[in-house]
C-alpha positions as a Markdown table, in Angstrom:
| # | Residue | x | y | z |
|---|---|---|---|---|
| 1 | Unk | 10.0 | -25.9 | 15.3 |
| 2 | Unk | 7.6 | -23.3 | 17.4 |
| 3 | Unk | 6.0 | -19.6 | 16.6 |
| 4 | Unk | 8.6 | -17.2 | 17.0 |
| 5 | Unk | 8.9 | -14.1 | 19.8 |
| 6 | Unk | 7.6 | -11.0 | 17.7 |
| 7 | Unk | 7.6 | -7.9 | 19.1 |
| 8 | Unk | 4.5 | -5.5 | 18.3 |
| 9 | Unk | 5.0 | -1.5 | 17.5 |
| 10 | Unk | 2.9 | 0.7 | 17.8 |
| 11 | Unk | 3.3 | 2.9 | 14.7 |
| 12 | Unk | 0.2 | 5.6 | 14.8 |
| 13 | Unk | -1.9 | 7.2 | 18.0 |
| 14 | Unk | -3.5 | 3.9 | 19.6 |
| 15 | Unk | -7.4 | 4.4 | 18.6 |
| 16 | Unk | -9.8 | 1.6 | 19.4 |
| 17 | Unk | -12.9 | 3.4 | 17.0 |
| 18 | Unk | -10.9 | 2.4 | 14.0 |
| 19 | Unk | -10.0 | -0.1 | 12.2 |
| 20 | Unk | -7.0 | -2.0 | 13.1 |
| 21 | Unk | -4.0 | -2.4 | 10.3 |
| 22 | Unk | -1.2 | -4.8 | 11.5 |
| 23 | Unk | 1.8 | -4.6 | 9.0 |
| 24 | Unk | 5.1 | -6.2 | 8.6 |
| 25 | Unk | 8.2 | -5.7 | 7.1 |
| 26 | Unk | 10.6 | -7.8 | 4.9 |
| 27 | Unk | 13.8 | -9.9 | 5.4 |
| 28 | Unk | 16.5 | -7.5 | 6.6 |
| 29 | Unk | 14.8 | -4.4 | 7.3 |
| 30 | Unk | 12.8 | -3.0 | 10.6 |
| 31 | Unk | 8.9 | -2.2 | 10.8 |
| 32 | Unk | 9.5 | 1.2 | 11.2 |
| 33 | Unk | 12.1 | 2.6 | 8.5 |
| 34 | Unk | 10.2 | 0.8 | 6.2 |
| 35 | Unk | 6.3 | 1.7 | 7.1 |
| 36 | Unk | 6.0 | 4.8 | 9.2 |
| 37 | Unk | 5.7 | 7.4 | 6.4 |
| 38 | Unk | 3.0 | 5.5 | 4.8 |
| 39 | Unk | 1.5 | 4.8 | 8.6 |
| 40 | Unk | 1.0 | 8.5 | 8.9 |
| 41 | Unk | -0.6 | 8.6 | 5.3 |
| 42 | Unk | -3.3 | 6.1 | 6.7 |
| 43 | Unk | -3.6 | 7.1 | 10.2 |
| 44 | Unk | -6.9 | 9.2 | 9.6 |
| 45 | Unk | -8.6 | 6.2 | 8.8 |
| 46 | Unk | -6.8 | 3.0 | 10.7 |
| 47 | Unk | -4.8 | 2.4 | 14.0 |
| 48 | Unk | -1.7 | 0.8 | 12.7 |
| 49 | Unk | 0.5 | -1.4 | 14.3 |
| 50 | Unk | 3.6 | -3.1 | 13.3 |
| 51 | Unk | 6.4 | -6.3 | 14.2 |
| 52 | Unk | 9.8 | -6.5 | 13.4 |
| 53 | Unk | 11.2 | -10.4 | 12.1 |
| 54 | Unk | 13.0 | -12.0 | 14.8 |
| 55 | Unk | 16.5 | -10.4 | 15.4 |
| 56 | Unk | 15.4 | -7.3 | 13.7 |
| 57 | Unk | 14.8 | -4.1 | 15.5 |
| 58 | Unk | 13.0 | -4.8 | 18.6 |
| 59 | Unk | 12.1 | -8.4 | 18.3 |
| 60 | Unk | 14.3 | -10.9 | 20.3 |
| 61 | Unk | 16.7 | -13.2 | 18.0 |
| 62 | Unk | 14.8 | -16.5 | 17.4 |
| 63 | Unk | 16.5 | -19.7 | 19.5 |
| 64 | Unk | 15.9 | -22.4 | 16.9 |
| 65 | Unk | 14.2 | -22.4 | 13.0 |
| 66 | Unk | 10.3 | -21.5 | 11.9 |
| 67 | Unk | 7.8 | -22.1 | 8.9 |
| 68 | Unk | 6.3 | -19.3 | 7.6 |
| 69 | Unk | 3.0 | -20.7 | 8.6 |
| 70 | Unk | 4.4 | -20.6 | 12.2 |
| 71 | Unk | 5.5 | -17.0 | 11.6 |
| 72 | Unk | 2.3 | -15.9 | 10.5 |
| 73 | Unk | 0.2 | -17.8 | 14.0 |
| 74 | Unk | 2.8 | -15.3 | 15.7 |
| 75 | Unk | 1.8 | -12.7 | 14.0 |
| 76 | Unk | -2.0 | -13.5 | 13.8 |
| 77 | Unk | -1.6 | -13.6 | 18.2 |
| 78 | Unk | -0.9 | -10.6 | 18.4 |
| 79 | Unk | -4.1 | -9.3 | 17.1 |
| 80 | Unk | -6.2 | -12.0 | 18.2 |
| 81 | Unk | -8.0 | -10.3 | 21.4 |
| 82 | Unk | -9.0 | -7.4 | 18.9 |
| 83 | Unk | -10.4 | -9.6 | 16.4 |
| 84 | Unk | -12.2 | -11.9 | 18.7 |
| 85 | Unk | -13.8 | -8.7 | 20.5 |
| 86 | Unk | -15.2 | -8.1 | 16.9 |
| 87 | Unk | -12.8 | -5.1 | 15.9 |
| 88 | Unk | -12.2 | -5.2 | 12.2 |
| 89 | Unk | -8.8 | -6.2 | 11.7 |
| 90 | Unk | -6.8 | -6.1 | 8.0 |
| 91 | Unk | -2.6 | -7.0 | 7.1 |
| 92 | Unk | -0.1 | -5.7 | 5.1 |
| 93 | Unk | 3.1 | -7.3 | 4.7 |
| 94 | Unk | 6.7 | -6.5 | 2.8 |
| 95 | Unk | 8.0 | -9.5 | 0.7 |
| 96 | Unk | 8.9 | -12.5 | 3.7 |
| 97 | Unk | 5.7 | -10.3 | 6.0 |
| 98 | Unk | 3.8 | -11.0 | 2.2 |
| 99 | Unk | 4.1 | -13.9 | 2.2 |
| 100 | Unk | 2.8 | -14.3 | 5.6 |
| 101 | Unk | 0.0 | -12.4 | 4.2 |
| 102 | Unk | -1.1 | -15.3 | 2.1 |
| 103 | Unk | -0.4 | -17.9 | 4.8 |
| 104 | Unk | -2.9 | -15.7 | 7.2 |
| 105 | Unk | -5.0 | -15.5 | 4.9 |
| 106 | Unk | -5.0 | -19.4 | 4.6 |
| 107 | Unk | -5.5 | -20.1 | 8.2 |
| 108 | Unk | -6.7 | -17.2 | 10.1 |
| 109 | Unk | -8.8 | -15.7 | 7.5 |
| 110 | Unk | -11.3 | -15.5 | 9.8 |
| 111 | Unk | -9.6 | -13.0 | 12.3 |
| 112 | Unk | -8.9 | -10.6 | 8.9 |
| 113 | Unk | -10.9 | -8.9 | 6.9 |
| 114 | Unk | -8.4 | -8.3 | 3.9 |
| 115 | Unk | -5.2 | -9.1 | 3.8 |
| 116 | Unk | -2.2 | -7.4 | 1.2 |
| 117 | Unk | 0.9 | -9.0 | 0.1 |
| 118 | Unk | 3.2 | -6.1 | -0.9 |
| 119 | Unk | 5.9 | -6.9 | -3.0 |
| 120 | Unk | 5.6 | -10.3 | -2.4 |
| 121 | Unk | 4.8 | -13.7 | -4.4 |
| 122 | Unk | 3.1 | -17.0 | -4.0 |
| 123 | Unk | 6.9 | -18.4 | -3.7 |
| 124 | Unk | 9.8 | -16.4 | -3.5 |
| 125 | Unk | 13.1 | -17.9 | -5.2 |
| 126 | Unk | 14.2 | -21.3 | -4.7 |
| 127 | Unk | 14.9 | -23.7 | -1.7 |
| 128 | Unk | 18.5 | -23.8 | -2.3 |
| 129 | Unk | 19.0 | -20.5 | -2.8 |
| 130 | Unk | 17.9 | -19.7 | 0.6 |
| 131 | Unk | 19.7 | -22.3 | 2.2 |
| 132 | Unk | 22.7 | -20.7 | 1.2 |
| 133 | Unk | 21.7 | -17.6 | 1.6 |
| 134 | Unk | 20.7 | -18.5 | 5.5 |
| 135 | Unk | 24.6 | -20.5 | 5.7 |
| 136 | Unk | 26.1 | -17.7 | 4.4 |
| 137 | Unk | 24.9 | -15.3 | 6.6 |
| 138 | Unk | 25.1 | -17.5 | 9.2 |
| 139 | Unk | 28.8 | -17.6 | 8.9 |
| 140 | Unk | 29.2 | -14.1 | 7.7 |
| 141 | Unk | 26.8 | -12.2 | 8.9 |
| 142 | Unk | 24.5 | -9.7 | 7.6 |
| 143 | Unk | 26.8 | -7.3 | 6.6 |
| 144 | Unk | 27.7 | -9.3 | 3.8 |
| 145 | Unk | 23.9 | -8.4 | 2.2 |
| 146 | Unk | 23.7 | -4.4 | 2.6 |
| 147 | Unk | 25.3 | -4.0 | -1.2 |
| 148 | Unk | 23.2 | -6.5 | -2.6 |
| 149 | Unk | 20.0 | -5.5 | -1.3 |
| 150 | Unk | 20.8 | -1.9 | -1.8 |
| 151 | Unk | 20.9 | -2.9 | -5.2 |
| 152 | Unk | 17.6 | -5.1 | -5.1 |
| 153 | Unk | 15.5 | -3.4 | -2.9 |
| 154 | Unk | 14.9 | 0.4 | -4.6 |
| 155 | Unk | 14.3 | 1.5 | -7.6 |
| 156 | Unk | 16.5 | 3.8 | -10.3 |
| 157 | Unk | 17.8 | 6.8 | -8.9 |
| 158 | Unk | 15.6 | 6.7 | -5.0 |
| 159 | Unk | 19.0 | 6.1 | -2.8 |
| 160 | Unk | 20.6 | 9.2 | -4.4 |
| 161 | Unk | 16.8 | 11.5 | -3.7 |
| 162 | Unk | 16.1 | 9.5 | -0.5 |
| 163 | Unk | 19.7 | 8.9 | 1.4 |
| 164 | Unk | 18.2 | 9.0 | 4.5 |
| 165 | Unk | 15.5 | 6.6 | 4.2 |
| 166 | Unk | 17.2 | 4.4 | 2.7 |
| 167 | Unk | 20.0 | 4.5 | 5.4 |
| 168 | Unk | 17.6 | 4.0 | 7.7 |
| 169 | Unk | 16.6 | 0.8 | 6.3 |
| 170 | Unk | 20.1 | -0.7 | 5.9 |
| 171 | Unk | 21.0 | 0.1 | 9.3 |
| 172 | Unk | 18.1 | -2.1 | 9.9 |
| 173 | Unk | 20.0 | -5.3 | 7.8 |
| 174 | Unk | 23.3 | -4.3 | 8.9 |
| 175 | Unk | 22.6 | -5.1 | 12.8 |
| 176 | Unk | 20.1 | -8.3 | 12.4 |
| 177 | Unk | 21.4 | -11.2 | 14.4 |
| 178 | Unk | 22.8 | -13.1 | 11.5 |
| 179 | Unk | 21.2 | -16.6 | 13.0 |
| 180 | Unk | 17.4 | -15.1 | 12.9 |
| 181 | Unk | 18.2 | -13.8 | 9.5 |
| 182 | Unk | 19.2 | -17.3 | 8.4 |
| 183 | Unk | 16.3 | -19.1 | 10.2 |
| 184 | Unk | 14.0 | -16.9 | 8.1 |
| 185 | Unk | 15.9 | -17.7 | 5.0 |
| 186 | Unk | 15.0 | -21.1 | 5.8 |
| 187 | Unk | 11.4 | -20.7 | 6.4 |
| 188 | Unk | 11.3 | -19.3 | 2.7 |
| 189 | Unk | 12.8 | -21.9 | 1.6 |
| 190 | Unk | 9.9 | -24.1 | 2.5 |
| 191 | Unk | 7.3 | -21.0 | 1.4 |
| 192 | Unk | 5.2 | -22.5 | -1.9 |
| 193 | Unk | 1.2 | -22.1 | -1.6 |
| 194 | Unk | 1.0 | -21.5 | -5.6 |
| 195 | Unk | -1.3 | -23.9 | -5.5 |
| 196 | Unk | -3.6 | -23.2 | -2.2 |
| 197 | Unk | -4.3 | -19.5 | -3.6 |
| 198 | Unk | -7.7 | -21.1 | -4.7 |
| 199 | Unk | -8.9 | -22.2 | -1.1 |
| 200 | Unk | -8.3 | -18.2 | 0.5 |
| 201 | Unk | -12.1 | -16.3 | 0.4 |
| 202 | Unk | -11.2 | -13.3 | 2.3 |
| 203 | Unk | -10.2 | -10.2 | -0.1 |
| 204 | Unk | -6.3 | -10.0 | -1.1 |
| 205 | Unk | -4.9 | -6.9 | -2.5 |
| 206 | Unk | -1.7 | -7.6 | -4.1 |
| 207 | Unk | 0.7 | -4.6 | -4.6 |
| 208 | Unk | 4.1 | -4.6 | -6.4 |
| 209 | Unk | 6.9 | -1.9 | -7.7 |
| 210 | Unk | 7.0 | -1.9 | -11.3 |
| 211 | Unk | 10.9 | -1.5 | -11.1 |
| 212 | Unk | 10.6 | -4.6 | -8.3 |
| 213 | Unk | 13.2 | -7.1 | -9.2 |
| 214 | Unk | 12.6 | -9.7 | -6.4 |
| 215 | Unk | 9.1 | -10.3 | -7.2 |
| 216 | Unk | 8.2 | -8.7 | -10.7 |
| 217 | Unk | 4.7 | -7.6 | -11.3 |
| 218 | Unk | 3.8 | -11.0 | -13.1 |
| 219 | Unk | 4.1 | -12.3 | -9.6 |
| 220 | Unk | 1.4 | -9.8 | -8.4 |
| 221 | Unk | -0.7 | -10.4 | -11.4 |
| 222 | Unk | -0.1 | -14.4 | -10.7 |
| 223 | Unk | -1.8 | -13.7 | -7.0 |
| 224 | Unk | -4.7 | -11.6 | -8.1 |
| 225 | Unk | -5.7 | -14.3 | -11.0 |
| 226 | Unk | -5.4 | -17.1 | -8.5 |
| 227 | Unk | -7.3 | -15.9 | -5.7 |
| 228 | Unk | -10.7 | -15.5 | -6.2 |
| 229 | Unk | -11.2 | -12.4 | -4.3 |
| 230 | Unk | -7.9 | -10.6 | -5.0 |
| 231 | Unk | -6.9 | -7.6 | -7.2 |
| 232 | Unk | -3.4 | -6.6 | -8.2 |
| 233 | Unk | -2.0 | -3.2 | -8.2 |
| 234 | Unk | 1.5 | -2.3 | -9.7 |
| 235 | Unk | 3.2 | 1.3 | -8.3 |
| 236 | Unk | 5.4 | 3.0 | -10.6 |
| 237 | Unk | 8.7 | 4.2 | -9.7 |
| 238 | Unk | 9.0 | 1.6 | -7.0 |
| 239 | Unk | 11.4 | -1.5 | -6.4 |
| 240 | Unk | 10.7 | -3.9 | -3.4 |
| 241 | Unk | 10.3 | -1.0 | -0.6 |
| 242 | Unk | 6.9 | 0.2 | -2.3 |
| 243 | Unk | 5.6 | 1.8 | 1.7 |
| 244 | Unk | 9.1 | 3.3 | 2.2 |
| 245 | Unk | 9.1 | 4.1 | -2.1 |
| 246 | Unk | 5.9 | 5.3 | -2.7 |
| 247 | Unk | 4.0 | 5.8 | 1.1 |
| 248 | Unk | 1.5 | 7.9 | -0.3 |
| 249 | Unk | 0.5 | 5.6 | -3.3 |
| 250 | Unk | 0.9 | 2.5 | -0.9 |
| 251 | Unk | -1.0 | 4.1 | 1.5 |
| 252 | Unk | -4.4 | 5.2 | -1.3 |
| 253 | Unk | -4.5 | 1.5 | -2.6 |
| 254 | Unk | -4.5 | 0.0 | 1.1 |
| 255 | Unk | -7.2 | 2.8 | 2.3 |
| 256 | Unk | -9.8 | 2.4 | -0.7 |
| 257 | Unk | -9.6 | -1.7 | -1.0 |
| 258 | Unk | -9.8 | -2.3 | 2.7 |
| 259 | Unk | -12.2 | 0.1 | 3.2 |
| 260 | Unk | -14.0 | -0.9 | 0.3 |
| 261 | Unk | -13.8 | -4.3 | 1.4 |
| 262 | Unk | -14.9 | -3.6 | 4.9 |
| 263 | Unk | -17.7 | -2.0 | 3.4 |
| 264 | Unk | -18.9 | -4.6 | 0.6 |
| 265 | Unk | -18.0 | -2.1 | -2.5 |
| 266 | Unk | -15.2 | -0.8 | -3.3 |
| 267 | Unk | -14.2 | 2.5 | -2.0 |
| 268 | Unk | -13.8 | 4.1 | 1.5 |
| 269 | Unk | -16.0 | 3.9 | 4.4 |
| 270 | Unk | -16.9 | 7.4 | 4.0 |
| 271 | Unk | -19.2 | 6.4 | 1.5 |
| 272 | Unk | -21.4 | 4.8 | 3.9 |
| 273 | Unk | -22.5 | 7.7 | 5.8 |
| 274 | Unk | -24.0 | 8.3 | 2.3 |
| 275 | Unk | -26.1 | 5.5 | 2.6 |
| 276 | Unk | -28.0 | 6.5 | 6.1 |
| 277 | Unk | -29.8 | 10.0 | 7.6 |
| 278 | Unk | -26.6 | 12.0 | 6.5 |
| 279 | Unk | -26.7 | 15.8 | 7.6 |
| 280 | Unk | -25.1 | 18.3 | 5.3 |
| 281 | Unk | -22.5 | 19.4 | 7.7 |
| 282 | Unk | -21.1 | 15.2 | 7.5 |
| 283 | Unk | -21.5 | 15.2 | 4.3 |
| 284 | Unk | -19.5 | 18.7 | 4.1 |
| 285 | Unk | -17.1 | 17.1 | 6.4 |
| 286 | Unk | -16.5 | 14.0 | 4.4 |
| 287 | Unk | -16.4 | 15.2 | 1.2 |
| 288 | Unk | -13.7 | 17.8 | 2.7 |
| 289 | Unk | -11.7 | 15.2 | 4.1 |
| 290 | Unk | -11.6 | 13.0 | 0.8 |
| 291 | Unk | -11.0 | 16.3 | -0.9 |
| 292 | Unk | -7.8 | 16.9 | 1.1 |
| 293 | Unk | -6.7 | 13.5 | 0.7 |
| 294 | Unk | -7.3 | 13.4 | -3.0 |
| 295 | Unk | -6.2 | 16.9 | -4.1 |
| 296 | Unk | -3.5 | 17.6 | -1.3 |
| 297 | Unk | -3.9 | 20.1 | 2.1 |
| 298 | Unk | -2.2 | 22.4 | 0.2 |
| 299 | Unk | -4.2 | 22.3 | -2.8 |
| 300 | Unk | -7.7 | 22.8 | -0.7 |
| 301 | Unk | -5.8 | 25.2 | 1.7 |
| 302 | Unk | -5.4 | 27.4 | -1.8 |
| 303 | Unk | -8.1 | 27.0 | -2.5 |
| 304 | Unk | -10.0 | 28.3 | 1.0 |
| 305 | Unk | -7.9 | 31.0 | 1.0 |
| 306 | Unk | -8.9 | 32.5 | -2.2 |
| 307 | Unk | -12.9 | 32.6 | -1.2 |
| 308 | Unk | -14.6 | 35.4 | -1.1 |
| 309 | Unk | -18.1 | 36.3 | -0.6 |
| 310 | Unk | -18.6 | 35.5 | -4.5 |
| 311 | Unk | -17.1 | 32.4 | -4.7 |
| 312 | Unk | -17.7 | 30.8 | -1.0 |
| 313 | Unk | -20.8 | 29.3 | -2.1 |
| 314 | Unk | -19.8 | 27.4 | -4.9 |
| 315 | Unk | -16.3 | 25.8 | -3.1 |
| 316 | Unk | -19.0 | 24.5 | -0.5 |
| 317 | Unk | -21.3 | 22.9 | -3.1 |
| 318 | Unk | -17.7 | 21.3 | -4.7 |
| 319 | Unk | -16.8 | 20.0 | -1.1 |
| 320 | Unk | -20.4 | 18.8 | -0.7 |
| 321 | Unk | -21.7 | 17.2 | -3.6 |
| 322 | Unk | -18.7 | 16.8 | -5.9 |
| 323 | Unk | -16.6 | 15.3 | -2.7 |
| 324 | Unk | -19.0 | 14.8 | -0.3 |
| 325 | Unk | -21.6 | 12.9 | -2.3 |
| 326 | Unk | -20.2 | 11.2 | -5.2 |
| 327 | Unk | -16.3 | 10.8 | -4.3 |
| 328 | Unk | -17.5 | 8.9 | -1.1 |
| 329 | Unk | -19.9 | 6.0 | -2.5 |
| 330 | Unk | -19.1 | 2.7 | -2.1 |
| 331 | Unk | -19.4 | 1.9 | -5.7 |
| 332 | Unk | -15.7 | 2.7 | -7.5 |
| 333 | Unk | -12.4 | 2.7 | -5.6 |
| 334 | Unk | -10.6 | 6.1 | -5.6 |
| 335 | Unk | -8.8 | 4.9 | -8.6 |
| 336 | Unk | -11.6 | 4.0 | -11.1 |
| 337 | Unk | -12.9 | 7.5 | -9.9 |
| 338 | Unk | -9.5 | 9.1 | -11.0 |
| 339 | Unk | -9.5 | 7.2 | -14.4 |
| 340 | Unk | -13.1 | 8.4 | -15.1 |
| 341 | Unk | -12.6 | 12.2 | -14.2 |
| 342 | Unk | -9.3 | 12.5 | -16.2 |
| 343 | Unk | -11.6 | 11.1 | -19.1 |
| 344 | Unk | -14.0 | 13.8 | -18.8 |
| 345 | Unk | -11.7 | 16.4 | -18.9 |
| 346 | Unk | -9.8 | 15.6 | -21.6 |
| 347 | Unk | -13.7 | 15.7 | -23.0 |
| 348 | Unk | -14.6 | 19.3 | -22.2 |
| 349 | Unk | -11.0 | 20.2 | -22.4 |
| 350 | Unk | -10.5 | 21.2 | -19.0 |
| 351 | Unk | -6.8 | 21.2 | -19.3 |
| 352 | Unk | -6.2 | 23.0 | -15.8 |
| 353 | Unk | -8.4 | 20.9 | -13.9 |
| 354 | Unk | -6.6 | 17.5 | -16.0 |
| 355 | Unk | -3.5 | 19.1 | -14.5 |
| 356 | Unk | -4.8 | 18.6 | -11.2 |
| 357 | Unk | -6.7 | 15.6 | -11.3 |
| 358 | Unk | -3.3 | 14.2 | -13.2 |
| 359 | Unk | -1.7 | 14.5 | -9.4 |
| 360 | Unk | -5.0 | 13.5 | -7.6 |
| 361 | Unk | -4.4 | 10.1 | -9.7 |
| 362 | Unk | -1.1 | 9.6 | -8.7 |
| 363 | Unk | -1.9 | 10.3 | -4.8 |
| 364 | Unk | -5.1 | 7.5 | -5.7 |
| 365 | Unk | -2.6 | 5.0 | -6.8 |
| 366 | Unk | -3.0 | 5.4 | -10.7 |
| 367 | Unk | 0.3 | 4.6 | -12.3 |
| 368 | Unk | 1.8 | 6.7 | -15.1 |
| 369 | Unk | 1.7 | 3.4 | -17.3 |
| 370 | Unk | -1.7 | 3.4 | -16.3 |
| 371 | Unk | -2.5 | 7.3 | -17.3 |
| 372 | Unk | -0.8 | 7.1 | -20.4 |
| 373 | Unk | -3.2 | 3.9 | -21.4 |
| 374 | Unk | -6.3 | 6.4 | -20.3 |
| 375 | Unk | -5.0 | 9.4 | -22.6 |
| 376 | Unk | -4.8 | 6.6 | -25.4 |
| 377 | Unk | -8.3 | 5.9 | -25.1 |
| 378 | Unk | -9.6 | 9.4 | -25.3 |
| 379 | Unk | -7.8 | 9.8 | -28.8 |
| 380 | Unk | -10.1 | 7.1 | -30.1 |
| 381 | Unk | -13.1 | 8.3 | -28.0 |
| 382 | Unk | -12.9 | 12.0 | -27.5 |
| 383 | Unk | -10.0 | 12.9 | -30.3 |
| 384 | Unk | -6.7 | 13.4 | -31.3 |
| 385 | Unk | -6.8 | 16.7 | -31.4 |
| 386 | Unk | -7.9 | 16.6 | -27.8 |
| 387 | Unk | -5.6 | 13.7 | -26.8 |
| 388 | Unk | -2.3 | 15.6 | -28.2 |
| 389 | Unk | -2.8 | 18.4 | -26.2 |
| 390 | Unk | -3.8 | 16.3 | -23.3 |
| 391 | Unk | 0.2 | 14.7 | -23.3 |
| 392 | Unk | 2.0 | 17.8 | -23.3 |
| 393 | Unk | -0.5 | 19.0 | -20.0 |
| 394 | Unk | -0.1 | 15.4 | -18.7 |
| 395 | Unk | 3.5 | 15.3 | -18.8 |
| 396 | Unk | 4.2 | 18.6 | -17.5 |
| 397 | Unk | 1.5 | 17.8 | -14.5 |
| 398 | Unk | 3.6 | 14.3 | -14.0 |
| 399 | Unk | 6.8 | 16.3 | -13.7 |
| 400 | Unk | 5.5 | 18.7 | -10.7 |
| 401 | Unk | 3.9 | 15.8 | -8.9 |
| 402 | Unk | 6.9 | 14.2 | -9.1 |
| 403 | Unk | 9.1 | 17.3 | -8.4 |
| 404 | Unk | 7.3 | 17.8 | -5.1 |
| 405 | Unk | 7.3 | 14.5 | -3.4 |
């Protein structure tokens, strides 16, 4: 056996001031049908590139089988002159590419600073059921997959909203090289490091689809427990394609952890500036930029458009010190942020502003499970009175976020 030919895409403008985010993509589909909308989502903040699985998209059909481990020192070349020049480097990988998450994680943790397993597990299946998976395909070809995966990989009702993306994607699985799709069967079938999660100590933010078949979210949550610097996110409305799914959620979870991560807290790097001999016109820019990101280009364009001389001055003191200064420390992630804000206006009955911040929360990667558990708690806190009328703006918010993606 021998590391396997990868071949590295570049998936957003190629920016040596940023971070770099390598990110790969799971058995049977290509790097980018499955990550460039969420790429563009985190391109303001990392240079991302990508590699597609031997036989798959642009990478060469692997000659003879590979380990997963083997598959990840492939994958962990082709950043290794970035990471040895001291550029901070993270990894985000798809099922099979999370897997190899957790194997980099193992033995090249120290050429990552975080690493994400995305719809992904500690083991996946079982050995025979890869082996004749890989002889099947083998003999068949890949073909023979598309209507199972089609089945496995999205969630209710995305194929009939989304036929082009997921087209896109199968196209992906219907031309592999059947041979390289079987050696990676293999390699999965000798994937188990359930019980090395213990020895990683770089941070692991493990991400799954809610509606994820393949690897449910107890496999997530089994990650998170096991490693002793991981957290587990689960994405409503998302299957086993959560960057394809869900890019913009995908894309807030990686941004605040790594970030967070890269700064020692948990939240974006913006926060830093905070920290140092800020002026008010960075501090004006920042909290701009997170406002955009949190509330929507279209929500902040609105809301430029409508200043006047009477109001101008109190948009810039929300962009300052409500985005600026407190959205940007280092302390909470973007989420915990969300789940405290939609608890204060339930409070003061801010319904139009809980509309709002309801969509903000989704954009920050708080799941509707998780929302309804924060409107539960402000019945017993704030009231019921409070907390019934809180639903009906919830759910009606819900609805138009969901309406416009």
């Amino acid at each position: 056996m021998t590391a396997p030919n990868i071949v590295a895409v570049q998936l957003t403008e190629a920016d040596q001031t940023k971070p770099l985010l390598l990110v790969g993509p799971g058995l049977g589909t290509g790097v980018e049908a499955l990550w460039t909308l969420c790429a563009n989502e985190l391109a303001a903040d990392f240079e991302v590139i990508g590699y597609d699985l031997p036989g798959h998209g642009r990478s060469p059909a692997s000659t003879e089988e590979f380990t997963l481990e083997e598959l990840g020192d492939s994958a962990a070349a082709i950043i290794a002159e970035q990471a040895a020049a001291g550029r901070q480097v993270f990894f985000a990988g798809v099922s099979v590419s999370g897997a190899v998450a957790l194997e980099l994680a193992l033995k090249h943790g120290d050429k990552f600073a975080a690493v994400a397993p995305i719809c992904s597990a500690a083991k996946l299946g079982t050995p025979e059921a890869w082996k004749e998976r890989g002889e099947l395909v083998a003999k068949a070809g890949t073909p023979t997959m598309v209507t199972g995966s089609a089945e496995r990989w999205f969630a209710p009702g995305f194929i009939e909203k989304h036929p082009e993306r997921t087209t896109n994607l199968l196209h992906t699985l219907q031309n592999a090289d059947r041979f390289a799709y079987a050696h990676v069967c293999n390699g999965l079938a000798g994937y188990d490091v359930r019980d090395r999660l213990g020895e990683i100590s770089i941070p692991v933010v493990a991400m799954g689809g809610a509606a994820d078949p393949v690897c449910p979210p107890e496999d997530i949550d089994f990650i998170a427990k096991n490693v002793p610097n991981g957290v587990g996110i689960i994405i409503d409305d998302a299957a086993h394609q959560a960057p394809l799914e869900k890019p913009e959620e995908t894309a807030a979870a990686l941004r605040d952890h790594f970030l967070g991560a890269a700064n020692g807290g948990g939240a974006s790097k913006d926060g830093a500036a905070q920290n140092g001999a800020a002026t008010l016109q960075e501090v004006f820019d920042n909290g701009m930029k997170v406002r955009r990101e949190v509330l929507s280009d279209a929500h902040v364009d609105r809301a430029n458009a409508n200043k006047d001389e009477f109001s101008e001055d109190f948009q810039d003191l929300i962009s300052k010190y409500a985005w600026g200064t407190i959205w940007t420390r280092p302390g909470l992630d973007r989420r915990m942020r969300s789940a405290v804000t939609l608890t204060a206006m339930v409070a003061g009955g801010y319904w139009e502003e809980l509309a709002m911040h309801v969509k903000a929360a989704r954009r920050n990667g708080v799941t509707v499970e998780e929302i309804k558990e924060i409107l539960l708690q402000t019945a017993i806190y704030c009231s019921v009175p409070a907390a019934n009328v809180a639903f009906k703006t919830v759910k009606e918010a819900l609805a138009e976020y969901d309406a416009e993606q």
